[in-house]
C-alpha positions in Angstrom: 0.0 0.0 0.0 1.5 3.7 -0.6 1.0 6.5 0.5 1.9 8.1 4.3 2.5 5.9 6.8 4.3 2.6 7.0 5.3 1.5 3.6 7.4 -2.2 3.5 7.8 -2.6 -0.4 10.9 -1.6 -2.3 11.6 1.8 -4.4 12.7 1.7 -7.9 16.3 1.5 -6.2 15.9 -1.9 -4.8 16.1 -0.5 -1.4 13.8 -0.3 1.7 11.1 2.1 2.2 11.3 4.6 4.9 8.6 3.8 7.8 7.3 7.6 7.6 7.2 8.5 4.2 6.2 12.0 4.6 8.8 12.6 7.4 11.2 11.2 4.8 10.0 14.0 2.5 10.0 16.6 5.0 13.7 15.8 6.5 15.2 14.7 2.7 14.4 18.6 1.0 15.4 20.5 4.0 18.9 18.4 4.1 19.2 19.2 0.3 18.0 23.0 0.7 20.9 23.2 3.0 23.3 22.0 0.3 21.8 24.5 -2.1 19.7 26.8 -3.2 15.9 25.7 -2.8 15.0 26.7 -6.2 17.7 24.3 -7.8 16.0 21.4 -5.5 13.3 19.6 -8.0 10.9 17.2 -6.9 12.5 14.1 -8.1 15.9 15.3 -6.1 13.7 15.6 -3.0 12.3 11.8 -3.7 15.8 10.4 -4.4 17.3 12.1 -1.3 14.2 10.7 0.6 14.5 6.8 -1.5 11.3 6.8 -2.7 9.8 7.0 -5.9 8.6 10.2 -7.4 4.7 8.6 -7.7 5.1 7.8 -4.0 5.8 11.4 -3.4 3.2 12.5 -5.5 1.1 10.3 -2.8 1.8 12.2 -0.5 2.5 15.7 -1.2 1.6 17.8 -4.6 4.9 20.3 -4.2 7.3 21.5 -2.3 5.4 24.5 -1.1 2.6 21.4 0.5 6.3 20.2 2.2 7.4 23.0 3.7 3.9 23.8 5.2 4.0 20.1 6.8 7.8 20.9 7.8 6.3 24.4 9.7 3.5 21.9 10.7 5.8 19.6 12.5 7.9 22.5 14.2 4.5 23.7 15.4 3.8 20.4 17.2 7.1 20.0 18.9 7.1 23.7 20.1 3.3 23.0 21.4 4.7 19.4 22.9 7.5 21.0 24.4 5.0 23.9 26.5 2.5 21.1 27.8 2.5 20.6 31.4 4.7 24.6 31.4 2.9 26.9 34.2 2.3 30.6 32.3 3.8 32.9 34.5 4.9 36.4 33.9 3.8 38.9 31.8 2.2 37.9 28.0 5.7 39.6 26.2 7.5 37.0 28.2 5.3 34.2 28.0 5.6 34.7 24.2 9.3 35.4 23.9 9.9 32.2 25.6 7.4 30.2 23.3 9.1 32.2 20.2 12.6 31.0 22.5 11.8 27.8 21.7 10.7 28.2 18.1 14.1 29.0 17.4 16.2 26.1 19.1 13.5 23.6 17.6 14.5 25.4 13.5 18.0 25.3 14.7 19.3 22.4 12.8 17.5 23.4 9.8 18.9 26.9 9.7 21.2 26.7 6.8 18.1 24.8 4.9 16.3 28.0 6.4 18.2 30.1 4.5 18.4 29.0 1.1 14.3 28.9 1.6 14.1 32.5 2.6 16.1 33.6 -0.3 13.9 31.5 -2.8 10.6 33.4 -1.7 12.6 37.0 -1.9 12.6 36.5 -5.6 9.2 34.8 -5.9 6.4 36.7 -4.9 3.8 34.0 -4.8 6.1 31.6 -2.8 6.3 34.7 -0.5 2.6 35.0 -0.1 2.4 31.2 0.7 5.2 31.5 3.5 3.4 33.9 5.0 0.3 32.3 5.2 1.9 29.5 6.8 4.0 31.8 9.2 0.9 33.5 10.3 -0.6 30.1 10.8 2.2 29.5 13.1 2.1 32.6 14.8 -1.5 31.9 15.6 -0.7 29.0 17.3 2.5 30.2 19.3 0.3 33.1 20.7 -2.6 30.3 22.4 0.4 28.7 23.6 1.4 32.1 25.5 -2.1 32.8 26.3 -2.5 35.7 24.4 -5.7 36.1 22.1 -5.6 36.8 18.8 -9.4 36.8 17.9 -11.3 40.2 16.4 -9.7 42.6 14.6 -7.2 43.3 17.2 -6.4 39.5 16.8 -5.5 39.7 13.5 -3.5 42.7 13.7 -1.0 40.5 16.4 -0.9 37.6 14.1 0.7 39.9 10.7 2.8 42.0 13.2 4.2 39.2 14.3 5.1 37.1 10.9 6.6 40.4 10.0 8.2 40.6 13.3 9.2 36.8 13.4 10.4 37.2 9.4 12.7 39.6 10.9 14.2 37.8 13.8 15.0 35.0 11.1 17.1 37.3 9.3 19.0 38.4 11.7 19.4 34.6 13.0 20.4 33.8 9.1 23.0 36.9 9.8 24.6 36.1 12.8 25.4 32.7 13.7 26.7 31.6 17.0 26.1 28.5 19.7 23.6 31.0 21.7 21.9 32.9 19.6 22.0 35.9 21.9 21.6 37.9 18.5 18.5 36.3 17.2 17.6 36.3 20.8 18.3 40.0 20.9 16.5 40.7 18.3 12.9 39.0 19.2 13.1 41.1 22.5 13.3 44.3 20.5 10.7 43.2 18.3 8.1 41.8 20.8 8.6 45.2 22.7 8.2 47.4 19.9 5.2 45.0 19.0 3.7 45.1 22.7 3.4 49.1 22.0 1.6 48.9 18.8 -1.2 46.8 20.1 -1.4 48.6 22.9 -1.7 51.6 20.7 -4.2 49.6 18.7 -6.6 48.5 21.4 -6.9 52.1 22.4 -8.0 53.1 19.0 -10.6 50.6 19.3 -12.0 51.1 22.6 -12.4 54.7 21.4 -13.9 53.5 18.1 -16.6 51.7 19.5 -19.0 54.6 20.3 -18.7 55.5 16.7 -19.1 51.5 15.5 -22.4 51.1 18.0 -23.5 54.4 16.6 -23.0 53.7 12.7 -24.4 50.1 13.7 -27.5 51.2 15.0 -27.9 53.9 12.3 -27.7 51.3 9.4 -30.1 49.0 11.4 -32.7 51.5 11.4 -31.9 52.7 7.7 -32.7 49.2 6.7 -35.6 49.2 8.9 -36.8 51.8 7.7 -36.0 51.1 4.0 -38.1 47.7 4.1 -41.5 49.5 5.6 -40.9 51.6 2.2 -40.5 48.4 0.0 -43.4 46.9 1.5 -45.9 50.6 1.5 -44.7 51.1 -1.9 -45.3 47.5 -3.0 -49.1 47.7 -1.7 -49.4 50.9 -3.3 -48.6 49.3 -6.6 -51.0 46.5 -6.4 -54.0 49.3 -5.3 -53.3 51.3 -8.5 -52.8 47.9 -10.7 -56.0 46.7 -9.5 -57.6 50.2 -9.9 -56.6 50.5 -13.1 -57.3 46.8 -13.9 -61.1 47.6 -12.9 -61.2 50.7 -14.7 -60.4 49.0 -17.9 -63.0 46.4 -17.8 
């Protein structure tokens, strides 16, 4: 049987299935996006790093952009594994730096792979897009796991600021490489403090907007209101005169 999970036939090689085909996937295209550049990396290189054949890839994922969303998929769940059983203390900035903390050491083998990704989706705009629907899927997740909500409009507004904040801690982390990461670690304090202010900033604008939004609420309920009593007068004033006229004729 083919397909994801465990697989016992042979591949075209000769050799032995891997038991997790999709993890195969996954772990084979990140080690060759780490030997070069991720646009140079075709499908069938991805299934012979993984030993599988390219219909048993296409049994499990459509293209490389499906793999790297199963690859930010899996770094989701170990991040999430990782916080169960974790007490939230402290403030929501340092619940979520030490979420984000962990993001980082969990991509940490995959950073040169990283890399070679990030530059692929400067120079492709749609591959751009798709990343950061995927990195905002992420984010949504890392900010449950620090107890921070990111519902409404305000919700939203967290999860973009922080792809675009998280996009730029990667940089730097592509930039500076050392066993610590104090840079990249550096940098995601400056970012989620400069991000803490511009939610703050934005939850003021709304609890002074929502006069005005009850207000323009209430207005348009009554306009429409008031604009089906008109449909319906105007509707029986139209029959009279049809029937009228109707009568008239006769």
């Amino acid at each position: 049987m083919t397909g994801s999970g465990s697989i016992n036939s042979s591949t075209q090689g000769g050799g032995a299935k891997p038991a997790n085909v999709r993890d195969a996937i996954i772990e084979a295209m990140m080690r060759l996006a780490s030997r070069r550049e991720f646009a140079d990396v075709t499908l069938s290189d991805i299934a012979r790093e993984a030993g599988i054949s390219l219909a048993d890839f296409r049994d499990n994922f459509p293209s490389k952009g499906a793999v790297l969303s199963a690859f930010s998929r899996k770094i989701d769940r170990k991040v999430l594994d990782g916080m169960q059983g974790e007490a939230d203390t402290g403030s929501a900035r340092e619940r979520l730096y030490n979420v984000l903390r962990r993001r980082l050491v969990a991509l940490e083998p995959y950073r040169d792979a990283l890399a070679s990704i990030a530059r692929w989706t400067a120079s492709d705009a749609m591959a751009a897009a798709a990343l950061n629907r995927e990195i905002v899927n992420s984010m949504r997740f890392m900010l449950e796991a620090a107890d921070i909500d990111c519902e409404g409009a305000v919700g939203t507004l967290k999860l973009q600021g922080l792809a675009f904040s998280w996009m730029r801690v990667l940089d730097t982390w592509f930039e500076h490489s050392d066993r610590h990461m104090s840079h990249a670690l550096a940098a995601l304090e400056r970012e989620l403090e400069r991000g803490e202010k511009w939610v703050d900033r934005a939850e003021d604008v709304m609890r002074l907007a929502e006069p005005l939004r009850s207000l323009a609420n209430q207005f348009f309920t009554g306009f429409r209101r008031h604009g089906r009593r008109r449909h319906h007068t105007h509707g029986g004033d139209f029959d009279d005169d049809y029937e009228s006229h109707s009568h008239a004729s006769m």
